[in-house]
C-alpha positions as CSV (number, residue, x, y, z in Angstrom):
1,X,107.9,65.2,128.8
2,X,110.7,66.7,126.6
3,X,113.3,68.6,127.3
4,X,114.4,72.1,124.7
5,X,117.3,73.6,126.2
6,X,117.0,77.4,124.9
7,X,119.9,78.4,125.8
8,X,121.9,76.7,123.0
9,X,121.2,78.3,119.1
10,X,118.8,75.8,117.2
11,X,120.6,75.2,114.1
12,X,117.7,75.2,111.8
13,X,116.8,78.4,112.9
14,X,120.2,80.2,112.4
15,X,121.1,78.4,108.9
16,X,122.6,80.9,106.9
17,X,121.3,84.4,108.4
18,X,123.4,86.2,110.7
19,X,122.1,87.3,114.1
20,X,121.0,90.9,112.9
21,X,118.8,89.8,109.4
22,X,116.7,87.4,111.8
23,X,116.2,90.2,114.3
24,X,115.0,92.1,111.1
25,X,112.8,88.9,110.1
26,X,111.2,88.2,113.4
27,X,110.3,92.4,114.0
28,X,108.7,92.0,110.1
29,X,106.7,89.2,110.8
30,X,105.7,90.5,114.5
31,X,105.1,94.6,112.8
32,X,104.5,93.5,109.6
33,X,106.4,95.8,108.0
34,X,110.4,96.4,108.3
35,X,111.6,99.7,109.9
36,X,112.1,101.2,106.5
37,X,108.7,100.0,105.2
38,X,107.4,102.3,107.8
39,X,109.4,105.5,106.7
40,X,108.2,105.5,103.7
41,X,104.5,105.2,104.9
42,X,105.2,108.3,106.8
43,X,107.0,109.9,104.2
44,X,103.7,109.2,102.4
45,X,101.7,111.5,104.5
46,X,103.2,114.7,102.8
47,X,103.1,113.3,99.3
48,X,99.7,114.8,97.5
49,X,97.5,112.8,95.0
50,X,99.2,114.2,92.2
51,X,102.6,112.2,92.9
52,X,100.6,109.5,91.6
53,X,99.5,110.5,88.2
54,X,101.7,110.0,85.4
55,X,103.7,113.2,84.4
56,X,101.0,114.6,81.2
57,X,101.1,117.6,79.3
58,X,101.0,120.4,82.1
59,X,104.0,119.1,84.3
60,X,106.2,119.1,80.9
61,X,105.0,122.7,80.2
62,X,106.2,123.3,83.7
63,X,109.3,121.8,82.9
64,X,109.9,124.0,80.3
65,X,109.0,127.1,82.0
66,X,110.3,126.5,85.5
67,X,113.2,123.5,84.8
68,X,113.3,119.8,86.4
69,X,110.6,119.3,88.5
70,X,111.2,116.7,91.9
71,X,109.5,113.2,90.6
72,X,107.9,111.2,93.1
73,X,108.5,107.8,92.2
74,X,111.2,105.4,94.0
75,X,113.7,103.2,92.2
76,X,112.1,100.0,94.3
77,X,109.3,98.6,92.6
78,X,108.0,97.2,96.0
79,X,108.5,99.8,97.9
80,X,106.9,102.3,95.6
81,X,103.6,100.0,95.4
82,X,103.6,100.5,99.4
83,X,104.3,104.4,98.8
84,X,101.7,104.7,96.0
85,X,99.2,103.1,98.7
86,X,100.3,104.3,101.6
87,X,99.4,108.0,99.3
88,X,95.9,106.9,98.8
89,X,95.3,105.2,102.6
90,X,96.6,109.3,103.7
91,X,93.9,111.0,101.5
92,X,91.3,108.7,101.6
93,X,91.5,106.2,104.7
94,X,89.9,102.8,103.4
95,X,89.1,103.9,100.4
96,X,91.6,103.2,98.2
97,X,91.5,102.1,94.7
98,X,91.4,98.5,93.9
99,X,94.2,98.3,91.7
100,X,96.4,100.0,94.4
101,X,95.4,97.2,96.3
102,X,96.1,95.0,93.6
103,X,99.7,96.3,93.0
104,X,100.0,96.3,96.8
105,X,99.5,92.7,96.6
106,X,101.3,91.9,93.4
107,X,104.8,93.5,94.7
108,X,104.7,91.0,97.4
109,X,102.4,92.3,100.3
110,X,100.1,90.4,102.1
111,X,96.5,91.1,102.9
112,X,97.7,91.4,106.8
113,X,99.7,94.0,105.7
114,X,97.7,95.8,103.8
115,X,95.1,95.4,106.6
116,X,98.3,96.7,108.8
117,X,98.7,99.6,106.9
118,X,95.1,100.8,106.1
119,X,94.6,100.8,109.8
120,X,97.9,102.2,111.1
121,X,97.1,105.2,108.6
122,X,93.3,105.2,109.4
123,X,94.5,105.4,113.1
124,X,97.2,108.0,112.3
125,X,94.4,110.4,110.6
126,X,92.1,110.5,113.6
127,X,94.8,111.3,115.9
128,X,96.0,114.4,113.9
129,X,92.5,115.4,113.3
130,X,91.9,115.8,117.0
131,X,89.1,114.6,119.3
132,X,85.5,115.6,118.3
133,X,83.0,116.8,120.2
């Protein structure tokens, strides 16, 4: 039978990563999704469909009329995928489109994530809808 004493650091595991980023790694890969992530899922909630649509004609005649208008967008490519389908999973459960699923996945997601997400949200809606009768 071998012996692992745990009470001295494994020096494979601690190569190069302080104490606080594995912390971070180890509640990603348990959560799936960093504390952040999360924020912006539930900053998601509030956003409406039309924060995905690319600004047309009518939001630059608003600019014109009314001045700069709030854009929805975030400089993070990878988190914005997440926010774009975190938008959709909010309006439309499991719905979503396929190519937010495919930008989900092409920013660097994983299909447990997405299948984290889509049910965290889907479980989210139900709860603020309320219980039915």
């Amino acid at each position: 039978m071998a012996y692992v004493d745990f009470a001295q650091p494994l020096p494979a595991a601690g190569a190069g990563l302080a104490l606080p980023a594995m912390r971070e790694r180890i509640r990603t890969a348990a959560q799936g999704f960093t504390t952040a992530e999360w924020q912006i899922v539930q900053i998601a909630r509030t956003d409406g469909m039309a924060s995905l649509r690319a600004p047309g004609r009518w939001s630059r005649l608003k600019t014109i009329l009314f001045g700069p208008q709030p854009h929805f967008q975030l400089a993070d490519g990878k988190l914005e995928a997440l926010r774009r389908l975190a938008v959709e999973a909010w309006h439309q459960g499991f719905a979503v489109r396929p190519s937010s699923i495919d930008n989900f996945l092409a920013a660097g997601f994983t299909e447990g994530q997405l299948e984290t997400l889509l049910s965290a949200v889907t479980a989210a809606r139900r709860a603020l809808k309320g219980p039915r009768a």
